[in-house]
N, C-alpha and C positions, 0 to 999 in steps of 0.2 A: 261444344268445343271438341274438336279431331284434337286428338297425338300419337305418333308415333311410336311404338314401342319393339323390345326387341326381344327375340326368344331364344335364355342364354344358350339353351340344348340344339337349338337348328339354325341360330345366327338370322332368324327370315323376321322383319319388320311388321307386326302388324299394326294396321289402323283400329283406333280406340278413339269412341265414341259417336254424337248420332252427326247425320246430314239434312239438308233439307228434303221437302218433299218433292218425290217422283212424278210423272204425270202419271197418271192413270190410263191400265194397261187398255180399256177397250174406249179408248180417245177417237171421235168420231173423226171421221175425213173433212167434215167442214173448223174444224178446230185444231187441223193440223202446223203446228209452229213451223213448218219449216216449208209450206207452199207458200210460193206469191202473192203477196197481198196481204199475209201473218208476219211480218220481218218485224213487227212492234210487238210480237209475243217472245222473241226472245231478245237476248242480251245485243247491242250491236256490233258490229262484225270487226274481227280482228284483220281480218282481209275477204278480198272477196275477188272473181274473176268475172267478167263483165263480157257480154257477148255481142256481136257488131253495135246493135240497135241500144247499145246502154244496160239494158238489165242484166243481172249476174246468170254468172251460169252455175255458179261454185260459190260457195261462203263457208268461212272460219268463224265460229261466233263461240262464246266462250260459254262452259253448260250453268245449266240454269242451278244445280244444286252441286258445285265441286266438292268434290273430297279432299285435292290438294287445291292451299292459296297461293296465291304469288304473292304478298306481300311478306315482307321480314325475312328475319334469319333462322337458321336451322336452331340456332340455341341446342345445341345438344347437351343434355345434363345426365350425371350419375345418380342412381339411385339406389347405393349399395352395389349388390353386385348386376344389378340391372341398368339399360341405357335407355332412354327418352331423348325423342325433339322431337319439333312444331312440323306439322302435316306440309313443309314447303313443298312446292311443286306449282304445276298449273295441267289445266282441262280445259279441253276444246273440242267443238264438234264440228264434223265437216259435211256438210250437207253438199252430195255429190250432183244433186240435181234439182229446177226447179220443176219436175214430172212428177207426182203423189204418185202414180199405181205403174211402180216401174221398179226393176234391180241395177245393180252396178250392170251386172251380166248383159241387160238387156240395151245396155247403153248402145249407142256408134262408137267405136273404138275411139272416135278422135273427141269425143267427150270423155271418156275415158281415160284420155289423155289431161285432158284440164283437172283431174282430179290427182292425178299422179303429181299433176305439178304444184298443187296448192299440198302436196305432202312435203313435198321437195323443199318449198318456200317458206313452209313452217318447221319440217325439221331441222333447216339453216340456221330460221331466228333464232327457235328455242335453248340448241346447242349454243347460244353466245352467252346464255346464263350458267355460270360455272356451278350456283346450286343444283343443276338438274344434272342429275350424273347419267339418265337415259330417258330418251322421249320413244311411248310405246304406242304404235300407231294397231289398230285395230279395229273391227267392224262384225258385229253382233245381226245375223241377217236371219228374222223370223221369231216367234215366240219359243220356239226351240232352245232358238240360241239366247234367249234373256232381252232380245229385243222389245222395249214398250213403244215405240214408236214407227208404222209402217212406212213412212217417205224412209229411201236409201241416203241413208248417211253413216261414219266412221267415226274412230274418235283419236284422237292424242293427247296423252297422257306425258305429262314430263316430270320423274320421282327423284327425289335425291337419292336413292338405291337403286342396284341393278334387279329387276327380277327373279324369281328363284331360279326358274329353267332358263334364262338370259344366262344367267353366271355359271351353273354348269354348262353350259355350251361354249363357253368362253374360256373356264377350266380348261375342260376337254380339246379344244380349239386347240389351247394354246401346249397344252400335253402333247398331242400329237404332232405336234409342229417341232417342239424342243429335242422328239425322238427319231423325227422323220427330215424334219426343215421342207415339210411340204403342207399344202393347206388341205386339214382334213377334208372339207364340202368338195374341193376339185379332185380329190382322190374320191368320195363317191360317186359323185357325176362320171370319171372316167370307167367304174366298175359300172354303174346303173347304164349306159349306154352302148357299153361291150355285152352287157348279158340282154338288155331289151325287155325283161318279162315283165319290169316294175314302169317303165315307161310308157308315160301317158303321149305327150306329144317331144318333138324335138324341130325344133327348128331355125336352128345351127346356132343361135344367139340367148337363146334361154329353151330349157327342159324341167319339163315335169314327170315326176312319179313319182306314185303311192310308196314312200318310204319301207325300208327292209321289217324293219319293226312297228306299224304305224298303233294309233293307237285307237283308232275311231275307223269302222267302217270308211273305204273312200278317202281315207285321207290323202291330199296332194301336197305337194314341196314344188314350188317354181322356184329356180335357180338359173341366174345369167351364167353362161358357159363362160366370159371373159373374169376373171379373180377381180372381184369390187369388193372391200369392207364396211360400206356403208350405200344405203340406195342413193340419196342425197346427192353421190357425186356421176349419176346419170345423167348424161344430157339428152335432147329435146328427139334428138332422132333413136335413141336408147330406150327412152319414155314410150315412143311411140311400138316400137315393138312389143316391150314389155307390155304393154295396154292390149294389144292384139292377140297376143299370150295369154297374159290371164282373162280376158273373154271367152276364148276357146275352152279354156280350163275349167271358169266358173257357170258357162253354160254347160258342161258334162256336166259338173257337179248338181247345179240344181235341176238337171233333168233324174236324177236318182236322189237327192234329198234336197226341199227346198228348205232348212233351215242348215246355219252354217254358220261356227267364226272364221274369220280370217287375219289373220297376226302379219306384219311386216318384222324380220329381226334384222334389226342394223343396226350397228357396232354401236359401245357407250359413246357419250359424250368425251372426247381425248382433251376437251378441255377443262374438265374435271377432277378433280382430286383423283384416284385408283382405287380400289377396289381392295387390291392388296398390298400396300402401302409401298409399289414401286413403280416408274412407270409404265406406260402401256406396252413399251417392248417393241414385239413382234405383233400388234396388234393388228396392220396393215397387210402383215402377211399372211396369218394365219388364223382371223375371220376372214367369213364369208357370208353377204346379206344374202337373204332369202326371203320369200313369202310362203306361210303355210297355212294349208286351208283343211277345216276338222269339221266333218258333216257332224250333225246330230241326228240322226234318224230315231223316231220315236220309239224300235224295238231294241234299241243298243242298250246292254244292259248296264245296271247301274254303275258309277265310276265311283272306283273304291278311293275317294280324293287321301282321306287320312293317312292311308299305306301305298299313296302314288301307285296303284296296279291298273292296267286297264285291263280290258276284255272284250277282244276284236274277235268279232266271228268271223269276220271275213278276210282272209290273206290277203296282201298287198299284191300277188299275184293275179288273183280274180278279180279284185277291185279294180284293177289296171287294165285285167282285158276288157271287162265290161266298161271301164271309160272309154277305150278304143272304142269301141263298136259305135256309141253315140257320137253323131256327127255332128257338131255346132252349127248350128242354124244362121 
């Protein structure tokens, strides 16, 4: 049995107790759950996107060992001066392709596309459930990044909590909005494209660059130039740029490290209870969704997680020119 617990000194949520088991990391290629012809090895599909001739191209199928369940209520209880409730939530994996020895990167843009939109269409549904105060959409690429399974797929994640770094970004978000009335992210985009040096690509509708402070070698931020609060409300011609975008992006990336995550941040759930017990406000104004992508290269040295410090050797400036120079294929 999971429960959630909370930490009076830093307010962060953690999960207590065990899960089921993993698959095992060096799982051959003929016993891959998520190729054609294995659809009986996992769970069946929450949705799925179907390609002329019938078969899917895309599937949502829910993971074979969750952390959070979808049944029941938060039940949140006191225990003394500490707080508990039940692991609610849900998990899902998106299996981006039915191609085994392939990456997101390496897709056709306009498959690319159908994966964009089974995000789109699951982060719609999920948000109708008022327990899930944020659905975390994310994608673990290589053993580096903690990946056990080599077919490309991502995952989404729906918590009755915000995040840790979700909420200060949020904080923060909402700070500089109440002192400014402008939206932090479109105030660095308009700095990060006046000075050029941190900019990976630009192409007039979304921009990427290696963040001022990044934390990981290479790290990028894609960002739509137009003020959206959430990805979700993209439409289909929107998708498709963004698709083309981050291809470009994620082939520099894995031409200098092929292990990687990749996070999508988009606004909580506004149909949800708040966060800080008023409501969302300026929420609309003053987020900004983004994708951001955090190589792991094997020589980065270790991440001090307990004191949140990281330790980038390489400035967001060099990372940036050397992403230039690589030209996507």
């Amino acid at each position: 049995m999971i429960e959630m617990r909370q930490d009076p000194t830093t307010r962060v949520w953690i999960l207590n107790g065990r899960v089921g088991a993993a698959p095992a990391l060096d799982q051959p290629v003929a016993a891959c759950p998520f190729c054609p012809g294995c659809e009986a090895d996992t769970p069946p599909p929450i949705s799925l996107i179907a390609g002329p001739g019938g078969a899917w191209r895309v599937r949502s199928v829910p993971d074979r060992a969750p952390v959070f369940q979808v049944e029941g209520d938060l039940d949140r209880q006191a225990e003394g001066l500490y707080d508990r409730m039940r692991n609610v939530g849900a998990h899902e994996v998106v299996v981006e392709t039915p191609i085994h020895d392939t990456t997101l990167a390496r897709l056709p843009a306009a498959d690319i596309v159908l994966v964009l939109q089974m995000f789109r269409q699951r982060l719609r549904d999920l948000k109708r459930d008022t327990r899930f105060r944020y659905v975390q959409v994310f994608k673990n690429q290589g053993g580096g990044a903690g990946s056990r399974i080599a077919h490309a797929h991502s995952h989404l994640v729906a918590t009755p909590v915000i995040p840790r770094r979700l909420e200060a970004e949020l904080r923060w978000s909402k700070a500089h909005y109440d002192r400014k009335e402008r939206c932090l992210y479109c105030d660095m985009l308009h700095q990060e494209r006046e000075q050029g040096s941190r900019v990976v690509e630009d192409d007039g509708a979304f921009v990427a660059f290696c963040p001022y402070a990044s934390r990981f070698p290479y790290e990028v931020w894609l960002l739509p130039v137009a003020h959206r609060h959430q990805v979700e409300d993209q439409d289909d011609p929107a998708l498709a740029r963004l698709a083309a975008a981050l291809k470009r992006v994620l082939l520099r990336v894995e031409a200098t490290c092929a292990d990687y995550h990749l996070t999508v941040h988009t606004a909580p759930n506004e149909q949800s209870p708040p966060v800080w017990g008023r409501p969302w406000e300026s929420l609309r104004e003053d987020f900004h969704w983004h994708v951001e992508v955090l190589p792991r290269p094997a020589e980065t040295a270790r991440l001090h997680r307990e004191e949140e410090f990281y330790v980038n050797p390489v400035p967001p400036e060099e990372a940036a020119r050397h992403l230039r120079s690589i030209r996507p294929a």
